[in-house]
mmCIF entry with sequence, helices, sheets and N, C-alpha, C, O atoms, coordinates in Angstrom:
data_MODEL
# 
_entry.id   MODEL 
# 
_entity.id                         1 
_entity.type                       polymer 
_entity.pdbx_number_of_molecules   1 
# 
_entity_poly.entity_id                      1 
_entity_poly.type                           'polypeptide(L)' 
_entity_poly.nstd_linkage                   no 
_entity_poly.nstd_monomer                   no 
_entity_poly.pdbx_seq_one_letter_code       
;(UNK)(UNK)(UNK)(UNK)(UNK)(UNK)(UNK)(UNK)(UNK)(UNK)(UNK)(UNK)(UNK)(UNK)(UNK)(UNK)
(UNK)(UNK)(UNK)(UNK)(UNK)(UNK)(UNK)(UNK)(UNK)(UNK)(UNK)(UNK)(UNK)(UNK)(UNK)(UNK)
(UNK)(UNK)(UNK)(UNK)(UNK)(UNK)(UNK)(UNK)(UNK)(UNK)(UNK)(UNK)(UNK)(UNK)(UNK)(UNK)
(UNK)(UNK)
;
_entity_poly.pdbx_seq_one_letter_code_can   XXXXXXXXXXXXXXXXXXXXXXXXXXXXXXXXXXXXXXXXXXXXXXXXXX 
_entity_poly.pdbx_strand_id                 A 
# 
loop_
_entity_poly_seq.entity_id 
_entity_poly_seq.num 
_entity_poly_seq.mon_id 
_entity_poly_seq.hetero 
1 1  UNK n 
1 2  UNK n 
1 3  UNK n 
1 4  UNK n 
1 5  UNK n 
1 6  UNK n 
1 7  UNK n 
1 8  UNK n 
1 9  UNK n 
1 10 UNK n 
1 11 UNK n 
1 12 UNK n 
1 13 UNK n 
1 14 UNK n 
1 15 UNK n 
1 16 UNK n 
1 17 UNK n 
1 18 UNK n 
1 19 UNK n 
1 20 UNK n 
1 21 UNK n 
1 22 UNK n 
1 23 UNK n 
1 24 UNK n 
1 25 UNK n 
1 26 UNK n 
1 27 UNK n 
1 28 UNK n 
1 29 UNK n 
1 30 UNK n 
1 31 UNK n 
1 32 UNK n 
1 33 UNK n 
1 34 UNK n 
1 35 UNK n 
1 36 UNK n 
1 37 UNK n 
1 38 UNK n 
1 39 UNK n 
1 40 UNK n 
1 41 UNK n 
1 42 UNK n 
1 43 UNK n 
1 44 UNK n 
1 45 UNK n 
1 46 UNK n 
1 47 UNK n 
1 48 UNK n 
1 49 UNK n 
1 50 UNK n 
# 
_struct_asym.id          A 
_struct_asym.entity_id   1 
# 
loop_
_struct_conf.conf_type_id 
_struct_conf.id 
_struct_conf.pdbx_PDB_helix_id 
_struct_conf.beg_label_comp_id 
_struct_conf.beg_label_asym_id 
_struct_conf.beg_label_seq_id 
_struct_conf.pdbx_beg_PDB_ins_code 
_struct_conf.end_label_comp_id 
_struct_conf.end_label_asym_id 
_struct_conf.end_label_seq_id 
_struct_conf.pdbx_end_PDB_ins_code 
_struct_conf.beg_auth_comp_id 
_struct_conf.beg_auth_asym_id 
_struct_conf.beg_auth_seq_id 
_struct_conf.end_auth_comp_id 
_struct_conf.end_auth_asym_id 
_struct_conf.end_auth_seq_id 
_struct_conf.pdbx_PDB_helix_class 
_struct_conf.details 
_struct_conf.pdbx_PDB_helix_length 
HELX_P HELX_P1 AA1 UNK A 23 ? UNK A 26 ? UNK A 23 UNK A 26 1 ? 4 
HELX_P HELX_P2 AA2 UNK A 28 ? UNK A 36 ? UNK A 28 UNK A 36 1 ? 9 
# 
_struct_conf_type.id          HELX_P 
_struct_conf_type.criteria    ? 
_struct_conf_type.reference   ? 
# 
_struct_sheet.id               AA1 
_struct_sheet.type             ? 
_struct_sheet.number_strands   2 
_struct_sheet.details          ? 
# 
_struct_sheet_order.sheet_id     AA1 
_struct_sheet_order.range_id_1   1 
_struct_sheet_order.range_id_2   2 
_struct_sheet_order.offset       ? 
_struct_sheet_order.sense        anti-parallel 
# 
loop_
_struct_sheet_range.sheet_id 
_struct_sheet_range.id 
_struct_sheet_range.beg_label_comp_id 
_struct_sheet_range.beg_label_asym_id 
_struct_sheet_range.beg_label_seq_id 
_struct_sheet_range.pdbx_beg_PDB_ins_code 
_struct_sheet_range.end_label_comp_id 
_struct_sheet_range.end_label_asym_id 
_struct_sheet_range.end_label_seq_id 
_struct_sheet_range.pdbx_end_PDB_ins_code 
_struct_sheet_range.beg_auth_comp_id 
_struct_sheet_range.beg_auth_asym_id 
_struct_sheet_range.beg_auth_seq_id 
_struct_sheet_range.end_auth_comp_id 
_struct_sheet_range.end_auth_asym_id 
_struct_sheet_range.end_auth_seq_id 
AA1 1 UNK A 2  ? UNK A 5  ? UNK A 2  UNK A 5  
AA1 2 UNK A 12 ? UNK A 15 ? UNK A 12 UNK A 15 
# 
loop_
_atom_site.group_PDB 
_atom_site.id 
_atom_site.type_symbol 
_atom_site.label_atom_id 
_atom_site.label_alt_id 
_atom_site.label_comp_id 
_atom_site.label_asym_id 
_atom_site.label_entity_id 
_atom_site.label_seq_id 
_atom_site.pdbx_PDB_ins_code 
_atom_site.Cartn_x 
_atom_site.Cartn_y 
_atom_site.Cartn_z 
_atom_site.occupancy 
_atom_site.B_iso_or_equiv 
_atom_site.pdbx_formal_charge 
_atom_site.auth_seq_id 
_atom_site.auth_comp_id 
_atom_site.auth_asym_id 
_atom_site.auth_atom_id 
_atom_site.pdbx_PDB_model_num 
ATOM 1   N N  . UNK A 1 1  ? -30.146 1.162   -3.616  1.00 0.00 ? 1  UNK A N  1 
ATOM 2   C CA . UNK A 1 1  ? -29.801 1.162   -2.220  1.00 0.00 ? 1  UNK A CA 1 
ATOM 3   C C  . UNK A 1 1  ? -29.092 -0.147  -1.907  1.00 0.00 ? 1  UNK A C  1 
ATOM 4   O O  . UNK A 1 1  ? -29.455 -1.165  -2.495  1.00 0.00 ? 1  UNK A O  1 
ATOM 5   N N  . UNK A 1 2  ? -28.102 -0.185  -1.019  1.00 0.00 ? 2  UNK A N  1 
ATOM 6   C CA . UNK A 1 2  ? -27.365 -0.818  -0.760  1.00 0.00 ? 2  UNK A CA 1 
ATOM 7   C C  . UNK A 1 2  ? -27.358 -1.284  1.172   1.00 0.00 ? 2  UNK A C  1 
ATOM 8   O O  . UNK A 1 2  ? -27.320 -0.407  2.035   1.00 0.00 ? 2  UNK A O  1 
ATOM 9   N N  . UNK A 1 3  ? -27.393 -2.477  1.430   1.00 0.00 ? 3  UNK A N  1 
ATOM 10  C CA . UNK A 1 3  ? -27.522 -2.385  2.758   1.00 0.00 ? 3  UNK A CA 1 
ATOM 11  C C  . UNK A 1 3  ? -26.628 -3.713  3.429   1.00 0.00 ? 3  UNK A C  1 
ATOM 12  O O  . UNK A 1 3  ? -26.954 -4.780  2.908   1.00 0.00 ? 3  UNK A O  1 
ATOM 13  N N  . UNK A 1 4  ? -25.822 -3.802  4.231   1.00 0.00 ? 4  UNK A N  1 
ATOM 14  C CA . UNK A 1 4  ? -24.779 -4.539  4.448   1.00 0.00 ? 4  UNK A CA 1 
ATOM 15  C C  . UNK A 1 4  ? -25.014 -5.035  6.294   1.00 0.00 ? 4  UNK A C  1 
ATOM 16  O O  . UNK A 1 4  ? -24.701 -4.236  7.178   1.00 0.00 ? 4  UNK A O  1 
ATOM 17  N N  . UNK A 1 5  ? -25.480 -6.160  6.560   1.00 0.00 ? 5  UNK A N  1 
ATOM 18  C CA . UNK A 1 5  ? -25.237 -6.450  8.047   1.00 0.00 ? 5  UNK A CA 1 
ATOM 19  C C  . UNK A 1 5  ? -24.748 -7.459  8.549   1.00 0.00 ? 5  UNK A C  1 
ATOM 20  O O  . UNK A 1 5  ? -24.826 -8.585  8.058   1.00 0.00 ? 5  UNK A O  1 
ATOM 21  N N  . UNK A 1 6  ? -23.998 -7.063  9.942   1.00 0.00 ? 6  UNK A N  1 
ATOM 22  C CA . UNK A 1 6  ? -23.130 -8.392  9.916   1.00 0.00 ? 6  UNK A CA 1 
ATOM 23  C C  . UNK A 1 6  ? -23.814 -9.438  10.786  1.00 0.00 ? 6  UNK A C  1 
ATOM 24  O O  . UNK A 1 6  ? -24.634 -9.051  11.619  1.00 0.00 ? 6  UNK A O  1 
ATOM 25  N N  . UNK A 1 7  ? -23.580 -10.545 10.676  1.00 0.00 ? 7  UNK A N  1 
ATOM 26  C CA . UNK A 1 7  ? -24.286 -12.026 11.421  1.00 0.00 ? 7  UNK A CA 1 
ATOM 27  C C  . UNK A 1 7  ? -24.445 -11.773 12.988  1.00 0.00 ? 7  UNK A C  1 
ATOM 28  O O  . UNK A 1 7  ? -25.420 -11.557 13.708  1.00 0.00 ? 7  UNK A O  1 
ATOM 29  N N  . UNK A 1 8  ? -22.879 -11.908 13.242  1.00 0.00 ? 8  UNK A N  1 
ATOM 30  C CA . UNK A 1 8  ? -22.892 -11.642 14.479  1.00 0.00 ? 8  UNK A CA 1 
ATOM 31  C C  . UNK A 1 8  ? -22.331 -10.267 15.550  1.00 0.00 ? 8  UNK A C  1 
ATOM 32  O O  . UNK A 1 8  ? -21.740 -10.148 16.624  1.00 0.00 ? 8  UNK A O  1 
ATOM 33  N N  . UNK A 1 9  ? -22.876 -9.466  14.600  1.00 0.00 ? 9  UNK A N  1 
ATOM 34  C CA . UNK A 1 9  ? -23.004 -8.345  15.116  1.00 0.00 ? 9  UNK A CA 1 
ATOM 35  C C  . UNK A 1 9  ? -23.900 -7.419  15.226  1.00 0.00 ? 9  UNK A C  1 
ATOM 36  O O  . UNK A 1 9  ? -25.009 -7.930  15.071  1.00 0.00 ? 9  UNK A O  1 
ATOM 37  N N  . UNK A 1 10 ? -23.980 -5.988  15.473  1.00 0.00 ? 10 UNK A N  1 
ATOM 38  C CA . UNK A 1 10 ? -24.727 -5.499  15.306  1.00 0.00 ? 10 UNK A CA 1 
ATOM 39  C C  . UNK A 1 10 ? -24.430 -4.043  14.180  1.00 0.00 ? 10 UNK A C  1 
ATOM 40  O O  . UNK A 1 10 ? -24.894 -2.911  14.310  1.00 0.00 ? 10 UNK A O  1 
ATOM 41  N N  . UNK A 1 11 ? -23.549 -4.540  13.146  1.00 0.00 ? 11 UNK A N  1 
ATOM 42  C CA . UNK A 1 11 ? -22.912 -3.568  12.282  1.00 0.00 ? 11 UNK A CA 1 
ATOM 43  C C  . UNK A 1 11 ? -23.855 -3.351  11.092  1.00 0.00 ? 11 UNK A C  1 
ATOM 44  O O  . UNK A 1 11 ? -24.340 -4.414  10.704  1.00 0.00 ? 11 UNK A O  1 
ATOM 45  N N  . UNK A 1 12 ? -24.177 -2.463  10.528  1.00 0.00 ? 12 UNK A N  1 
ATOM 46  C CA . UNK A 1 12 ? -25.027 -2.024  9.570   1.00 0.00 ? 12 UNK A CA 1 
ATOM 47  C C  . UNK A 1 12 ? -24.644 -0.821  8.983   1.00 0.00 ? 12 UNK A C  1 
ATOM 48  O O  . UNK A 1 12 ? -24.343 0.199   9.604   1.00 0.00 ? 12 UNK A O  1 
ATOM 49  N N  . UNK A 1 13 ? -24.666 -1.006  7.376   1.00 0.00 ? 13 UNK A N  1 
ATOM 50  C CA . UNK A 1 13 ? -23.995 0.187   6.591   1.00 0.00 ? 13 UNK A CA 1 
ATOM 51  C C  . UNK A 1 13 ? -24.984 -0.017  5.416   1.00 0.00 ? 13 UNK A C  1 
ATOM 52  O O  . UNK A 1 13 ? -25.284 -1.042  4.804   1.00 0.00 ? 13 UNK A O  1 
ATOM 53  N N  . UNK A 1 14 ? -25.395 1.243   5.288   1.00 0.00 ? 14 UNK A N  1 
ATOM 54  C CA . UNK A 1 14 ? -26.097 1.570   3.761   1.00 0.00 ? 14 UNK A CA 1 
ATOM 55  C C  . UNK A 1 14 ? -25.781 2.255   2.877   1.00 0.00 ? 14 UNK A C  1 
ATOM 56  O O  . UNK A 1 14 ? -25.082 3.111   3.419   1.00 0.00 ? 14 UNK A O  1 
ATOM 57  N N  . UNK A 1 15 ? -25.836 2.523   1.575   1.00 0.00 ? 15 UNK A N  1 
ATOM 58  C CA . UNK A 1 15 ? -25.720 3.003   0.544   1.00 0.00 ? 15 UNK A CA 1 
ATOM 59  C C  . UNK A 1 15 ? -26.727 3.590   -0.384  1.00 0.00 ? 15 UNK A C  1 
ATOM 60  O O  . UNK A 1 15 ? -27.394 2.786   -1.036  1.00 0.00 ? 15 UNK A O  1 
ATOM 61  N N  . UNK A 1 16 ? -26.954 4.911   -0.556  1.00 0.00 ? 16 UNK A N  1 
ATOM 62  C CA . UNK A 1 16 ? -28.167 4.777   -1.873  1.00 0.00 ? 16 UNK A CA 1 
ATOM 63  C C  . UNK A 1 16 ? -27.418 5.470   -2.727  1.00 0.00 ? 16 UNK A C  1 
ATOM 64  O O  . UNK A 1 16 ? -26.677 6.448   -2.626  1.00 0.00 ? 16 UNK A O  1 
ATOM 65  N N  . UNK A 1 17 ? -27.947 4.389   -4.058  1.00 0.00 ? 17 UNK A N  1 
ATOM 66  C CA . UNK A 1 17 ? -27.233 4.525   -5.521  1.00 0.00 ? 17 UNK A CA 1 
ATOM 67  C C  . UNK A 1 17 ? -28.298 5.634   -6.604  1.00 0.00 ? 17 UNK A C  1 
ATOM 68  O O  . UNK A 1 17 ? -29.420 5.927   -6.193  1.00 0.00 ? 17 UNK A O  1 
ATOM 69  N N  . UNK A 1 18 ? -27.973 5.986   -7.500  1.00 0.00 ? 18 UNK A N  1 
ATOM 70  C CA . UNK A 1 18 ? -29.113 6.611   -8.717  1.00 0.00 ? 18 UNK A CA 1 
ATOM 71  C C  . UNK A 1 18 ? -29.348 5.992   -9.709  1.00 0.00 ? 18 UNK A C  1 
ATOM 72  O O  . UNK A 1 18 ? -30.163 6.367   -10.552 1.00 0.00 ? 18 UNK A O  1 
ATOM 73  N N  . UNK A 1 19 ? -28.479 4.631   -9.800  1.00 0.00 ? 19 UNK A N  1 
ATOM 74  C CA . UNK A 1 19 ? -28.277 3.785   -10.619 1.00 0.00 ? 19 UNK A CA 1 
ATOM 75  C C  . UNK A 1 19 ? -28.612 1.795   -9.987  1.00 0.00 ? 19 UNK A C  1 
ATOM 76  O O  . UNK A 1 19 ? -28.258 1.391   -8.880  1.00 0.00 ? 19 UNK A O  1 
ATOM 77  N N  . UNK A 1 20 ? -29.206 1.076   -10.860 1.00 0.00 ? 20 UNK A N  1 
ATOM 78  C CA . UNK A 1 20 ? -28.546 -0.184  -10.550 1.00 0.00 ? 20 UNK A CA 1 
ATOM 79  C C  . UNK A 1 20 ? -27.537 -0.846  -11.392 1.00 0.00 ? 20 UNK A C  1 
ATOM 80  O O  . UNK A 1 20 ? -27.735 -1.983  -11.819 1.00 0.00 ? 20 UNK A O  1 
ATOM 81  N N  . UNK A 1 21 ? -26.296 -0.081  -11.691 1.00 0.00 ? 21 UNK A N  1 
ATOM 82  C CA . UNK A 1 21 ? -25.283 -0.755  -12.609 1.00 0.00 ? 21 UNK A CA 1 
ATOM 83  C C  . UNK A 1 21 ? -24.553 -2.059  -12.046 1.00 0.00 ? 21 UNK A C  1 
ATOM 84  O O  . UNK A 1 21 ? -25.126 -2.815  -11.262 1.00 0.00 ? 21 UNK A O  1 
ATOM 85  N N  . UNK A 1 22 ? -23.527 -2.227  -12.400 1.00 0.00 ? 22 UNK A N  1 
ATOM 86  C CA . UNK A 1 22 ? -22.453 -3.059  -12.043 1.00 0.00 ? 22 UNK A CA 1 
ATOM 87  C C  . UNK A 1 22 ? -21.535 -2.112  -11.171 1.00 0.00 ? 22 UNK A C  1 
ATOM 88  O O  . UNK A 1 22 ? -21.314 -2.356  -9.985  1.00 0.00 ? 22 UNK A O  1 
ATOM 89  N N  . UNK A 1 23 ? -21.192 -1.390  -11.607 1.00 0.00 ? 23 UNK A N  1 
ATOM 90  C CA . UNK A 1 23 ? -20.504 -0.375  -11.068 1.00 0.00 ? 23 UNK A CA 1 
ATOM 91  C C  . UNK A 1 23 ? -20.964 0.180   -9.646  1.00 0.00 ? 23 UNK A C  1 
ATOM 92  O O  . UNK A 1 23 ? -20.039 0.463   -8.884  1.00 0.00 ? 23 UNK A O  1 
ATOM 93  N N  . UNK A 1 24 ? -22.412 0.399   -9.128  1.00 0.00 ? 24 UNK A N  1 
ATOM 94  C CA . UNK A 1 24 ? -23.003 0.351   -8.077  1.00 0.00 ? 24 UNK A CA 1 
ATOM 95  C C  . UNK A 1 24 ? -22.949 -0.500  -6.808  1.00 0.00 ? 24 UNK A C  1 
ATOM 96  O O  . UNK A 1 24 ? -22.807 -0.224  -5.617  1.00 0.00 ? 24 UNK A O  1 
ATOM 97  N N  . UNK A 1 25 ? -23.152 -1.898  -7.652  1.00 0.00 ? 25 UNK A N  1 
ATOM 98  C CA . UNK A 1 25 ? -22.845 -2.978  -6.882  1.00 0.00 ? 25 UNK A CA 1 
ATOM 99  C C  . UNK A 1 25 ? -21.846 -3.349  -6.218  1.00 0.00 ? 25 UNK A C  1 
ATOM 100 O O  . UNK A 1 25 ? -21.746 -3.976  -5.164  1.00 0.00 ? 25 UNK A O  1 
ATOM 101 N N  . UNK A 1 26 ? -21.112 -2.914  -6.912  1.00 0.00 ? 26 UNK A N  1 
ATOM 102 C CA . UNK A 1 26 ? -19.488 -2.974  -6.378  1.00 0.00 ? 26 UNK A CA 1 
ATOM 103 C C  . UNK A 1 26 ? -18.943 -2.543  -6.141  1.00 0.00 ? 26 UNK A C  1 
ATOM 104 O O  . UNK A 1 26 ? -17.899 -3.043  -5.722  1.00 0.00 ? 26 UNK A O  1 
ATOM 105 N N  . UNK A 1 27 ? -19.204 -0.768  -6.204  1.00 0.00 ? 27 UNK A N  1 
ATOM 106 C CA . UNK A 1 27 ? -18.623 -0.039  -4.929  1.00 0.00 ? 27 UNK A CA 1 
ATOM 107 C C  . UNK A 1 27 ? -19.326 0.192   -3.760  1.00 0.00 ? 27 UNK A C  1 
ATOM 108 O O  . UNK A 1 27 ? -18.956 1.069   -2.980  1.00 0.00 ? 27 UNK A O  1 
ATOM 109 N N  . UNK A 1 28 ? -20.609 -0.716  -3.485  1.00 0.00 ? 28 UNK A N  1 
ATOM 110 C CA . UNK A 1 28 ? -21.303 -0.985  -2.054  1.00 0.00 ? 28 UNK A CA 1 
ATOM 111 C C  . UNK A 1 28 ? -20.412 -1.565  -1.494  1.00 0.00 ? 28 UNK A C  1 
ATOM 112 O O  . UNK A 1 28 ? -20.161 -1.134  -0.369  1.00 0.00 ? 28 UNK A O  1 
ATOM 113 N N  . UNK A 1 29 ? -19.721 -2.534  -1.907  1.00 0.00 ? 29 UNK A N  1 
ATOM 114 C CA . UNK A 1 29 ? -19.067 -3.665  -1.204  1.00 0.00 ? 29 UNK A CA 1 
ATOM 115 C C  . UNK A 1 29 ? -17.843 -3.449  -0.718  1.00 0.00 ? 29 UNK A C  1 
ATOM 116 O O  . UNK A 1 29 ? -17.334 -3.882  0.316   1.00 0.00 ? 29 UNK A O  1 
ATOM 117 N N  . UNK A 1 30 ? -17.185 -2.378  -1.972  1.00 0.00 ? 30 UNK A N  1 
ATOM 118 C CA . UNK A 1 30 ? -15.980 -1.671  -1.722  1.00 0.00 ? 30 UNK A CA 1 
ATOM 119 C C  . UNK A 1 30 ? -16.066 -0.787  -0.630  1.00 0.00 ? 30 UNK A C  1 
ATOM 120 O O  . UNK A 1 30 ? -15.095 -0.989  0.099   1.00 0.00 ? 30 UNK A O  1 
ATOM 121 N N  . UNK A 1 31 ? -16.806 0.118   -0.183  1.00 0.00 ? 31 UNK A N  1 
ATOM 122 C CA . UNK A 1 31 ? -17.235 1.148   0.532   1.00 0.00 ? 31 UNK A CA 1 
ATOM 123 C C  . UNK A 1 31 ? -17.496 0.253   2.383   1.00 0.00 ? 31 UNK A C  1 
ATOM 124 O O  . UNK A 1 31 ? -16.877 0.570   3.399   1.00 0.00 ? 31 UNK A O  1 
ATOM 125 N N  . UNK A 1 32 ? -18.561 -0.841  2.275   1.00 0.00 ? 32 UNK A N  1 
ATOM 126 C CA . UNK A 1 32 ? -18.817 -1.488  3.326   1.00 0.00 ? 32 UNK A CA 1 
ATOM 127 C C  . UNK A 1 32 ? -17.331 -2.646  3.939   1.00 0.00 ? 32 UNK A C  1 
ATOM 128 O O  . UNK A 1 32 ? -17.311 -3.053  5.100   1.00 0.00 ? 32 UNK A O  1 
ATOM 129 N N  . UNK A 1 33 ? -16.257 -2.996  2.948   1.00 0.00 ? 33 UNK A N  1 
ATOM 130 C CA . UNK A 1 33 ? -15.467 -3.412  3.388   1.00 0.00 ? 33 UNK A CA 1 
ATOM 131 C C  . UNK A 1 33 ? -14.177 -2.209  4.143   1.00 0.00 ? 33 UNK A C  1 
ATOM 132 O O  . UNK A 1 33 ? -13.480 -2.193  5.157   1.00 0.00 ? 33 UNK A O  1 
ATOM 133 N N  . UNK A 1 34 ? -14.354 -1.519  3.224   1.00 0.00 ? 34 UNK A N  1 
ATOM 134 C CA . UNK A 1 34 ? -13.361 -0.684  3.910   1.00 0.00 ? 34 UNK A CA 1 
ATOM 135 C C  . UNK A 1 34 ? -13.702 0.080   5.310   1.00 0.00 ? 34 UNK A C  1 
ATOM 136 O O  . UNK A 1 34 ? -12.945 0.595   6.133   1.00 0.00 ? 34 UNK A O  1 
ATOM 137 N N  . UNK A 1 35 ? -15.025 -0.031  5.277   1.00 0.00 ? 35 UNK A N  1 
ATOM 138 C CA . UNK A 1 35 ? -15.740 0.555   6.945   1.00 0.00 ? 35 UNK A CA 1 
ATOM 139 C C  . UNK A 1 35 ? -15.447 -0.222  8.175   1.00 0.00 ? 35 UNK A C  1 
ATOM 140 O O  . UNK A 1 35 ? -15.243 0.157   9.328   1.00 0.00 ? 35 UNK A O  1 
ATOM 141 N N  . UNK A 1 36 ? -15.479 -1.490  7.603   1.00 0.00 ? 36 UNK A N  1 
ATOM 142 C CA . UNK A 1 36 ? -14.926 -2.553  8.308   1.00 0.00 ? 36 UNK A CA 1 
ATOM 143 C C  . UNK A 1 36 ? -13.730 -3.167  8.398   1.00 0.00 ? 36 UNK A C  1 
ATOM 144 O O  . UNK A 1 36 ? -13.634 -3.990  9.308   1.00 0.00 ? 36 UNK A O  1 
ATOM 145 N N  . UNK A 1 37 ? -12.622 -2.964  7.581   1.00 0.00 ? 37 UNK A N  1 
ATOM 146 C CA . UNK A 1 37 ? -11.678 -2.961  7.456   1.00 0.00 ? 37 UNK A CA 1 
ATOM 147 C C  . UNK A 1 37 ? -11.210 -4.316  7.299   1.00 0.00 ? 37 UNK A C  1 
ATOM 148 O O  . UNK A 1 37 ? -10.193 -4.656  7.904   1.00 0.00 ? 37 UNK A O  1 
ATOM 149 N N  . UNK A 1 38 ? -11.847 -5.158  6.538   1.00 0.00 ? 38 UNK A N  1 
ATOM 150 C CA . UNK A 1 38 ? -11.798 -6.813  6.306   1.00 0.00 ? 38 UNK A CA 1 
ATOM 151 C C  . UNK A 1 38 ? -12.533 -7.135  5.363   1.00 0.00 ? 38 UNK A C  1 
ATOM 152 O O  . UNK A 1 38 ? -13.221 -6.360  4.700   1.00 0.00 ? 38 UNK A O  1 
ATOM 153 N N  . UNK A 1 39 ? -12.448 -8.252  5.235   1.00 0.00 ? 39 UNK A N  1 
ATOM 154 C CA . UNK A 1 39 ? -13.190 -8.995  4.189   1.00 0.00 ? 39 UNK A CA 1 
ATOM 155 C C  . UNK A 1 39 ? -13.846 -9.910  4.817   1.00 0.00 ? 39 UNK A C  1 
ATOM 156 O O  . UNK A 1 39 ? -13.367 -10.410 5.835   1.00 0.00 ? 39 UNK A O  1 
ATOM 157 N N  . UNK A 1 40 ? -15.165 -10.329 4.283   1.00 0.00 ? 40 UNK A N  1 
ATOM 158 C CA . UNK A 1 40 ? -15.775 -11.602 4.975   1.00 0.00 ? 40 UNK A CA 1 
ATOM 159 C C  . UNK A 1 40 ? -15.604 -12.877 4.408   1.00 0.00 ? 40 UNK A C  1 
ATOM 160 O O  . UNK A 1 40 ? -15.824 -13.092 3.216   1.00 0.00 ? 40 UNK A O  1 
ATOM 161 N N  . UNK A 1 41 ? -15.180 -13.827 5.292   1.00 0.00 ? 41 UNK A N  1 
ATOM 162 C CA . UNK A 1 41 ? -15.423 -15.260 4.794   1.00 0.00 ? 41 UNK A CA 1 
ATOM 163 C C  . UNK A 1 41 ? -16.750 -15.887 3.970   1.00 0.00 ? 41 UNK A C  1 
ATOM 164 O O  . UNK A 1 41 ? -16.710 -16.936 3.326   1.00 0.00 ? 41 UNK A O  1 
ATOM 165 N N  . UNK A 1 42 ? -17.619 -15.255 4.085   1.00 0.00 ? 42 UNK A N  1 
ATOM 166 C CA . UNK A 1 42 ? -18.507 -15.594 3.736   1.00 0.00 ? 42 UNK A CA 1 
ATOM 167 C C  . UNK A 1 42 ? -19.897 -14.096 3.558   1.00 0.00 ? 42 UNK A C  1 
ATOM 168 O O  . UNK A 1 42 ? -20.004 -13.152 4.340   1.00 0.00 ? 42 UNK A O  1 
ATOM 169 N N  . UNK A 1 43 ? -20.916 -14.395 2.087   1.00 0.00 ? 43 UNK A N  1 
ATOM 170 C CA . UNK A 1 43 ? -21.247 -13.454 1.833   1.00 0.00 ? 43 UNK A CA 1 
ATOM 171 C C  . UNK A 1 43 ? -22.669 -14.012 1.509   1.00 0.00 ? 43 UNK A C  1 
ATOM 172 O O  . UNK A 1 43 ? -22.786 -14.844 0.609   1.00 0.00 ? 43 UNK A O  1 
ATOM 173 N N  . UNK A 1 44 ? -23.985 -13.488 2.368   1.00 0.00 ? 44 UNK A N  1 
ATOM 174 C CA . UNK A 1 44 ? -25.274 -14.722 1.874   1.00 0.00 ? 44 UNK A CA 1 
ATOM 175 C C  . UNK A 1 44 ? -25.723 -13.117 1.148   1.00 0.00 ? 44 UNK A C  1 
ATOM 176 O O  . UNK A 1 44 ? -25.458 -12.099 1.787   1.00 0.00 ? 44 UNK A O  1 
ATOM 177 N N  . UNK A 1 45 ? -26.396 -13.025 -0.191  1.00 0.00 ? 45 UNK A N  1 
ATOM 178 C CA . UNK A 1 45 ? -27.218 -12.411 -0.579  1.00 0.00 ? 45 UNK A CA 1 
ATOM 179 C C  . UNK A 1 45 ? -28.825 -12.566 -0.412  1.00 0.00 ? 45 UNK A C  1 
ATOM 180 O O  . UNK A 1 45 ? -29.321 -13.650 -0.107  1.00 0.00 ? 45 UNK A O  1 
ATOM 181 N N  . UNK A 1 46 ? -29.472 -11.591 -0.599  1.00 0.00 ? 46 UNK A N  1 
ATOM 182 C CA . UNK A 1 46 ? -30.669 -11.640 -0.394  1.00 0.00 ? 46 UNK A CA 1 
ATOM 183 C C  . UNK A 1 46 ? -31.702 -10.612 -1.124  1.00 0.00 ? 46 UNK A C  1 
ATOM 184 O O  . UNK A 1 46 ? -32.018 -9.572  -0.546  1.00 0.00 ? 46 UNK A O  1 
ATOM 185 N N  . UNK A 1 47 ? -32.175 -10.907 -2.301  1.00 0.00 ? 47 UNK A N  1 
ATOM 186 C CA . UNK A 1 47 ? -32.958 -10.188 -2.549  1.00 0.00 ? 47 UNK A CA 1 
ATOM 187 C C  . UNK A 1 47 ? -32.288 -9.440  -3.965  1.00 0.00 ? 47 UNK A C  1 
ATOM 188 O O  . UNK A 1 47 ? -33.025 -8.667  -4.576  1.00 0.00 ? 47 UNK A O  1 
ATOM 189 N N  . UNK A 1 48 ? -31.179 -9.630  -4.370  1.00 0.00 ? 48 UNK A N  1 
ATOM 190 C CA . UNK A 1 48 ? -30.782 -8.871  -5.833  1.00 0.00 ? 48 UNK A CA 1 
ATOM 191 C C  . UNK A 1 48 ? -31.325 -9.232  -6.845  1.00 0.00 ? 48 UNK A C  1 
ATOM 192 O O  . UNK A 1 48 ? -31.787 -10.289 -7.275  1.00 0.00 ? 48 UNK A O  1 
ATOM 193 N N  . UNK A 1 49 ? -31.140 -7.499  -7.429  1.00 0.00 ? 49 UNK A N  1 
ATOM 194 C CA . UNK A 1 49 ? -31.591 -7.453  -8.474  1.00 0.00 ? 49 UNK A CA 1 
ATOM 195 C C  . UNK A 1 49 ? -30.909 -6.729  -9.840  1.00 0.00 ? 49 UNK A C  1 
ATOM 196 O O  . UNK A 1 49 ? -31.240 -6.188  -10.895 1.00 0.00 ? 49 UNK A O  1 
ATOM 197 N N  . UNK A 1 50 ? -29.748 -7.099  -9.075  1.00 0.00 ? 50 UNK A N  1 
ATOM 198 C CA . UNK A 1 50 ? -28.629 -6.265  -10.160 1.00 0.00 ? 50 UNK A CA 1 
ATOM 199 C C  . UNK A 1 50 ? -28.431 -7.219  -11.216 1.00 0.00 ? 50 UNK A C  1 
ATOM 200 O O  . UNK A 1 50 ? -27.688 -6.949  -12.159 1.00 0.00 ? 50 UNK A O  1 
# 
């Protein structure tokens, strides 16, 4: 599972995977940027375990 929120907002996007690959990981990010249509300056993780 994948879960993406923004600082100062109130934007929230999830993902559930069947896998924890590499490949998982990184189309969370792919998927949550394109929802948003940007990239962030900045990215705090929390909690991985990929």
């Amino acid at each position: 599972m994948s879960i993406f929120t923004a600082a100062k907002s109130n934007f929230r996007d999830a993902d559930i995977y069947y896998s924890q690959k590499a490949e998982s990981f990184l189309d969370a990010h792919v998927n949550f940027f394109e929802d948003v249509g940007g990239v962030f300056s900045q990215i705090v993780y929390d909690n991985t375990k990929v």
